[in-house]
N, C-alpha and C positions, 0 to 999 in steps of 0.2 A: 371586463377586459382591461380598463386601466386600474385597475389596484393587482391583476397578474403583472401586467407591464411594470407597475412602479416595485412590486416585492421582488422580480426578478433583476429589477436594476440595481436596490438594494443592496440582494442577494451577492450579486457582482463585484461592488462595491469592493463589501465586507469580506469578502474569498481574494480581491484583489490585494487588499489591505494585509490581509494573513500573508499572504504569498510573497510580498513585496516583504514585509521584516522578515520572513525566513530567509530571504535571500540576503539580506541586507547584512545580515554578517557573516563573515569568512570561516570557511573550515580551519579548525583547529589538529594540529595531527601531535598525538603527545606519544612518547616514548617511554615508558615505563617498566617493572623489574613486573613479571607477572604475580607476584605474591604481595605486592605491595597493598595494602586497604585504604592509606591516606593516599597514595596517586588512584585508586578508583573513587573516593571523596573530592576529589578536586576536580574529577571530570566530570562527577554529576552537578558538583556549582556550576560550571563551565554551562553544562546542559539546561540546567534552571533556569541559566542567566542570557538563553537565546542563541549557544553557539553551539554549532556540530562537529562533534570530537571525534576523529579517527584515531582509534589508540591502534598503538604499534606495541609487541609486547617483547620485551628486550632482553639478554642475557647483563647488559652495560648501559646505561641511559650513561654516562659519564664521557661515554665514546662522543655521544648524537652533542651534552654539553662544550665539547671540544673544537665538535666540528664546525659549531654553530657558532663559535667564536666568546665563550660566554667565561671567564677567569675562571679556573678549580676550586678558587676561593669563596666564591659564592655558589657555588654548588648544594646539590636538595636533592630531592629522591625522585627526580622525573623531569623531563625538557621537553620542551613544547615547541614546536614555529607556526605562524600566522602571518599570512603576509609578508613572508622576507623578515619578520622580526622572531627573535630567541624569546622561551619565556621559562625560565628557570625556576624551580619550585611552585610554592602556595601561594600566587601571584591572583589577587580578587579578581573576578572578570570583569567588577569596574574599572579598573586600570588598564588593562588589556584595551577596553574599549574604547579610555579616553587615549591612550598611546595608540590606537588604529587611527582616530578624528586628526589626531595632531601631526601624522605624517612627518615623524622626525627621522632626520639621518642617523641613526642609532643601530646597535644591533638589539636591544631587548628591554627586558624586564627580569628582576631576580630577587627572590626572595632567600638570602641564605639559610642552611639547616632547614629544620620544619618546628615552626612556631606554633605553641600553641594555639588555639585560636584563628588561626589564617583559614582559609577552605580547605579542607578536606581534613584538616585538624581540631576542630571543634570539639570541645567537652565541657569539664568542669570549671576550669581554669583558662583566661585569654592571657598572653603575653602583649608586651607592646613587641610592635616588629616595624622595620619599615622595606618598603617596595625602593630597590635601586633603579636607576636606570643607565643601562649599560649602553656606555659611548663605544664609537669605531672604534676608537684608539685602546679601548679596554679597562679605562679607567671609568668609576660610576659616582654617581652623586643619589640621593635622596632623593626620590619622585612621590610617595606617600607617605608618610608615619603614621603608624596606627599606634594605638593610646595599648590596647589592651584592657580588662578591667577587673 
């Protein structure tokens, strides 16, 4: 009787613990050109990396980057929002993650073009790239560099 009672508390535990980090991060809703393969690459990183992607399949993702307040200059082939935050291109889900922790008054993240190498872009060849991060005002500074190799 007590090793059913302790396996079932276990049991509990560990289904609690599942449940608690599924929850734990926010849906992702990304906008994408339907024939795109690097933005379905980038939402299975996404998905790898613990977050639940509701793709939206779009005539313009360029429209959703406009509206989401994100410059045309740094523009990519698919927009994302999480949280009240834009996330523009091949943007790693580590950064996503640590820009949700960090609760900054910003609108986003953005990775201009599509870089080798970034998620959903993986081959033979990595570029360096680096992850902006986009201020209210529109202007962006450097929030990652990636080396590339």
């Amino acid at each position: 009787m007590k090793r059913r009672i302790l396996l079932q508390a276990i049991l509990a535990g560990t289904l609690g613990v599942h449940l608690y980090a599924a929850a734990a991060l926010p849906v992702v809703e990304v906008y994408k050109n339907p024939s795109c393969g690097c933005c379905t690459g980038w939402v299975k990183h996404l998905e790898q990396n613990g977050f639940t992607v509701k793709v939206q399949e779009v005539a313009n993702p360029s429209d959703y980057r406009a509206k989401f307040g994100i410059p045309n200059t740094l523009g990519s082939c698919h927009t994302a929002i999480v949280q009240g935050y834009a996330i523009e291109g091949h943007v790693p889900a580590s950064d996503i993650k640590r820009l949700l922790a960090e609760h900054r008054k910003v609108k986003g993240l953005a990775v201009p073009s599509m870089p080798l190498g970034s998620p959903g872009m993986e081959g033979n060849r990595s570029d360096p790239y680096d992850v902006l991060l986009v201020k209210t005002d529109g202007s962006y500074s450097t929030y990652h560099h990636y080396n590339g190799k």
